[in-house]
N, C-alpha and C positions, 0 to 999 in steps of 0.2 A: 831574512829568516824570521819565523813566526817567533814572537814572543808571548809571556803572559803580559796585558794591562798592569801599569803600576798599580793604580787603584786597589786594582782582585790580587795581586801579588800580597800586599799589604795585610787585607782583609784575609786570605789565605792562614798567612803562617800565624798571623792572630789569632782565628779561631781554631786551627789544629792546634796554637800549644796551650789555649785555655779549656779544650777536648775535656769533660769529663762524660765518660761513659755511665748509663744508668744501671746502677749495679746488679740491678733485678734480671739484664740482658745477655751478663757475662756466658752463662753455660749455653744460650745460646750461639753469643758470636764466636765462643772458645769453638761448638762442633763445626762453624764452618772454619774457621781458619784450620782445623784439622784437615778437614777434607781439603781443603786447598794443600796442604802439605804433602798430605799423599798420593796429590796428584799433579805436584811440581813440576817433574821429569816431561810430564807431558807439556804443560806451558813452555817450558824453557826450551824445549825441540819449535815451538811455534817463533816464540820470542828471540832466542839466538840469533837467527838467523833476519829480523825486522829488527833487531836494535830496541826491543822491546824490554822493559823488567818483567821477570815471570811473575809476579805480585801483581802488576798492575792489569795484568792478561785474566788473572785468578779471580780479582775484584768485579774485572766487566763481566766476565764469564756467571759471578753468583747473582751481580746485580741484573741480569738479561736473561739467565737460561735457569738460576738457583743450582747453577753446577751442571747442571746433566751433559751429556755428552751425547744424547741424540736429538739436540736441537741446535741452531743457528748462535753464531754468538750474536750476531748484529739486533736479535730481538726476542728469540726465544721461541721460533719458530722451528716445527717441525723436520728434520736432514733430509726428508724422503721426499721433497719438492725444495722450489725454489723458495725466498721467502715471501711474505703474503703483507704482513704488518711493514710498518714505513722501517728501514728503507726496503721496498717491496721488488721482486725479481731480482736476486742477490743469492747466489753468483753468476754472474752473465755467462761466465766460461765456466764449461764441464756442462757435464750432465747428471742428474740425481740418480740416486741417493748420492749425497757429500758424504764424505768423513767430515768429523767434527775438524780436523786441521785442517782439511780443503777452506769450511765455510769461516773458520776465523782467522786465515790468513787473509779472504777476501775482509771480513770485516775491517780489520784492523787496518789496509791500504786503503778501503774507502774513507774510513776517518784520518787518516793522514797519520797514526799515529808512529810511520814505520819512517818519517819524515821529522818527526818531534826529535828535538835533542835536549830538552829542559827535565832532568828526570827530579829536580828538587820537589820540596813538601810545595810548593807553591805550583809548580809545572803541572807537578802530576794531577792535582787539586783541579786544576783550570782542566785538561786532557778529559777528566772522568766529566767532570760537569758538563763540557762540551759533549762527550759521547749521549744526554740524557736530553743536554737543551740548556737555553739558559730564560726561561719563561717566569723560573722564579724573582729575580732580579724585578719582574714590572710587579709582581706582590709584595714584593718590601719586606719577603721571608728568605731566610735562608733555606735554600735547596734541602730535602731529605732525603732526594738520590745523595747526597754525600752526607747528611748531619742527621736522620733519623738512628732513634735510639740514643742522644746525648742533649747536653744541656744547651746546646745553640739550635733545637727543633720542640716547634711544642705544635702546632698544629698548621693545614695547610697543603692541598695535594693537587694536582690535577689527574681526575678518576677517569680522565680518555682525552685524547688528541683534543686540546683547545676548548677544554672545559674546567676550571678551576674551581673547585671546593671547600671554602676559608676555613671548617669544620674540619674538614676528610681529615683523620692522624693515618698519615704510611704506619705499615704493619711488615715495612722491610726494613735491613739494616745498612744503616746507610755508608754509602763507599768511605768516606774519610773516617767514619770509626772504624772500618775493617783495617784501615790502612794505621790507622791509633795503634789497634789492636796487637796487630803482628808489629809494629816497633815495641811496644808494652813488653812483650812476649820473645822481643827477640830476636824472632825468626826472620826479620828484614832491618838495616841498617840504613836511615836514612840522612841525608845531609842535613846539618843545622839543628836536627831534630829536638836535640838534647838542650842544645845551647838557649832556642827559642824559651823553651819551660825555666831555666837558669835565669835569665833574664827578666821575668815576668815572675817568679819566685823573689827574687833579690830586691827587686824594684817595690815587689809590692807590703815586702815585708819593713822595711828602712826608710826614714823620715830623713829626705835631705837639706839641707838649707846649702845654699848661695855663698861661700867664701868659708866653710868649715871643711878642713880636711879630712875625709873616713877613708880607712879598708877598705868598707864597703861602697864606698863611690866609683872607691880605681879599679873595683872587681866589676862593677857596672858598666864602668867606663870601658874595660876593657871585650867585656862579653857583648858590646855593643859593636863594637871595632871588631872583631869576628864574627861578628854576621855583617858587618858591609858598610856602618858608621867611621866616617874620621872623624875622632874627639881626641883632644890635649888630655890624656889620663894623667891627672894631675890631683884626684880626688876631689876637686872643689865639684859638684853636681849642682850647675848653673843653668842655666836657660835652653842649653845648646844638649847639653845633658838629656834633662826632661824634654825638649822636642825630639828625639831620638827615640828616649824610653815610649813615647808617645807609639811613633808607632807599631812597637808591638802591642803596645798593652791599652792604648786608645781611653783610658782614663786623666790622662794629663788634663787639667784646668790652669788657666792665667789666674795666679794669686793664690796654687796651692803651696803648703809649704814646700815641694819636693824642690821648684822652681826656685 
């Protein structure tokens, strides 16, 4: 069974729980997640039935078509043909015009998503990124198919199939601040979600030393062990500690005091 890379796992729930959104984007990202809401009913008739979350259908849907419903989801092509942009002649079966559920049930089995079982912040993160490519990775940028509009995207696009733009700033919002957004707001409950920011709050707030008992070490200690760490919560925040805190929050240095 397919999994996420540890590696991207890591770097995943690290930068969704240091997410801060740029506040000037709010009333925009707010009208889409609206529109996404009010047109739930329809994702979740697609998704139900694929094992899909209706959010993560909502997200591909604004990121490829900016919503609409009389294009493709796989690109944002046209319903009234087949599609034309890569992945191009999609969907092989039927005949046009599709309904918009005809062409993103095709999308979504082409990309394997109706095979995915990882719905965590990390799964879903890897799922979207892979739906867009992972080209960014040889730029040594973070993707703004998922981080445009927040403080892990500042410049860097590819402005067509295998052309890359060190300047370009996307002018879209990017999938993991939508996915930010609606846990922000509520309207989706994600795993760990909460725990990540807890963790990365507490850690960064409290100066540990090595053989001093705190509260706040065994509340460390413990919100580490709930997302996935075995540590002795014992309040001493030792080495084994701060390798731990490390990686969410990927500032741990040998010879800070936290060690």
């Amino acid at each position: 069974m397919a999994t996420v890379p540890p590696d991207k796992k890591s770097n995943y729930e690290k930068l969704f729980a240091s997410c801060i959104i740029k506040e000037a984007k709010y009333p925009e990202i707010d009208k889409i997640t609206a529109k996404m809401i009010q047109n739930k009913g329809r994702y979740e008739a697609v998704g139900d039935r694929l094992n899909i979350p209706w959010f993560v259908i909502a997200i591909i849907h604004n990121m490829e078509a900016s919503l609409r419903f009389d294009t493709h989801l796989h690109n944002g092509d046209p319903l009234k043909e087949r599609t034309v942009q890569v992945p191009a002649g999609r969907p092989k079966i039927g005949n046009p015009p599709f309904t918009w559920e005809e062409s993103a049930k095709d999308a979504l089995v082409y990309d394997k998503l109706n095979t995915w079982t990882d719905w965590s912040i990390a799964g879903i993160l890897y799922k979207l990124e892979l739906y867009n490519g992972l080209g960014y990775y040889r730029q040594g940028i973070n993707s703004p198919y998922l981080w445009s509009y927040s403080n892990h995207y500042t410049k860097g696009k590819y402005v067509q199939d295998g052309r890359y733009d060190p300047n370009a700033v996307s002018k879209q919002c990017g999938a993991a601040v939508l996915l930010r957004r609606m846990s922000e707001q509520k309207l989706i409950t994600l795993p760990n979600g909460n725990l990540l920011e807890q963790i990365l709050a507490l850690g960064n707030k409290t100066l540990y030393y090595s053989g001093t008992v705190t509260n706040e070490a065994k509340e460390l200690q413990t919100l580490l062990n709930r997302a996935g760490s075995i540590l002795r919560v014992d309040g001493k925040a030792g080495e084994r500690t701060s390798a731990e805190y490390f990686k969410f929050s990927g500032n741990y240095l040998k010879g800070d005091p936290r060690a």
